[in-house]
C-alpha positions as CSV (number, residue, x, y, z in Angstrom):
1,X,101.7,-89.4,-96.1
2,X,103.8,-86.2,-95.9
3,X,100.9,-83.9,-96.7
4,X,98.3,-85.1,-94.7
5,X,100.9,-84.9,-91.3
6,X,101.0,-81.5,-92.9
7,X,97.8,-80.2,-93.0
8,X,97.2,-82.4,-89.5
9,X,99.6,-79.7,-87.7
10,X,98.0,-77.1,-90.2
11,X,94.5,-77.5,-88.4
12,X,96.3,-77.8,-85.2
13,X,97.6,-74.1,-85.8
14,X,94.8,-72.7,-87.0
15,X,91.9,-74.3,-83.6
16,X,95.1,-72.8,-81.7
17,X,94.6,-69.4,-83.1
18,X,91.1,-69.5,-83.7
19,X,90.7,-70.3,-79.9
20,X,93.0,-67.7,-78.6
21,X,91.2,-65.3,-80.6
22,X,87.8,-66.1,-79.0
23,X,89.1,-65.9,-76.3
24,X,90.4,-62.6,-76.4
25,X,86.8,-62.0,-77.8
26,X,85.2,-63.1,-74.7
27,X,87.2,-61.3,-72.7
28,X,86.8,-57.7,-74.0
29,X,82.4,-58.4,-74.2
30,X,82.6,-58.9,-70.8
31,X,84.7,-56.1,-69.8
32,X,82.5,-54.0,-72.5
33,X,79.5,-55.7,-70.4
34,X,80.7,-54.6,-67.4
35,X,81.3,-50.9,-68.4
36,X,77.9,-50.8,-69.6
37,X,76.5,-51.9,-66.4
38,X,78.8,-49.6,-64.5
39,X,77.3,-46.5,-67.1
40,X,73.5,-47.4,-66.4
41,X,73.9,-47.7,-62.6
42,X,75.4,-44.0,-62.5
43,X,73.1,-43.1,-64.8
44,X,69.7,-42.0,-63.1
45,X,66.6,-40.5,-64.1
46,X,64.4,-37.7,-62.4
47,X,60.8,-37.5,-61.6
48,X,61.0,-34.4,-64.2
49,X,62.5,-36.4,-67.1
50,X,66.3,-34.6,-66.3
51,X,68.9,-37.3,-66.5
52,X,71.6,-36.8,-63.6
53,X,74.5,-38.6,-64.3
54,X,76.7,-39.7,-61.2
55,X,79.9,-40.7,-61.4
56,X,81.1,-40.4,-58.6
57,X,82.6,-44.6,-57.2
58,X,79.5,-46.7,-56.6
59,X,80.8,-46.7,-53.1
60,X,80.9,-43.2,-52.8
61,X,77.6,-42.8,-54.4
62,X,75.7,-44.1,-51.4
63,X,77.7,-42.4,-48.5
64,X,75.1,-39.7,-47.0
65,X,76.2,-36.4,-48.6
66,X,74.6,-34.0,-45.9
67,X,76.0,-34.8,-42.4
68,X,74.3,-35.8,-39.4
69,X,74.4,-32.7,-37.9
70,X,73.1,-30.3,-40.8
71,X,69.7,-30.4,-41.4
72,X,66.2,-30.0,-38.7
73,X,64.6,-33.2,-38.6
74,X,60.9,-32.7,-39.8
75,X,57.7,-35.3,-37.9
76,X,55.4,-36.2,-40.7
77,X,52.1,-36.8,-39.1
78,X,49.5,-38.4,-42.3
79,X,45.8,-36.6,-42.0
């Protein structure tokens, strides 16, 4: 009866650990994940095949980078 309380709190060790290592699993595929995401969003590619890579904050990178008040302001009128 000994053995089998044994090997009871045996299994009980081992889902413990088992489960905190998927855990831990999860957790760094996501933050992998979310790098990844981060990577391809900064990363851009140009109408001549030149990839620009950004990366600066994705809030930073869509602030304006020329003021307002550089620049002439150009009327496109279509033919």
């Amino acid at each position: 009866m000994i053995i089998f309380r044994i090997l009871f709190y045996l299994l009980l060790i081992f889902l413990f650990i088992v489960g905190i290592v998927l855990f831990f699993l999860a957790f760094h595929v996501r933050n992998f994940t979310k790098r990844f995401k981060q990577q391809k969003e900064t990363r851009q590619q140009s109408v001549d095949g030149n990839v620009v890579i950004d990366r600066r904050d994705p809030r930073d990178a869509n602030k304006k980078i020329i003021p307002k008040d550089e620049g002439e302001y150009i009327d496109f009128e279509e033919e």
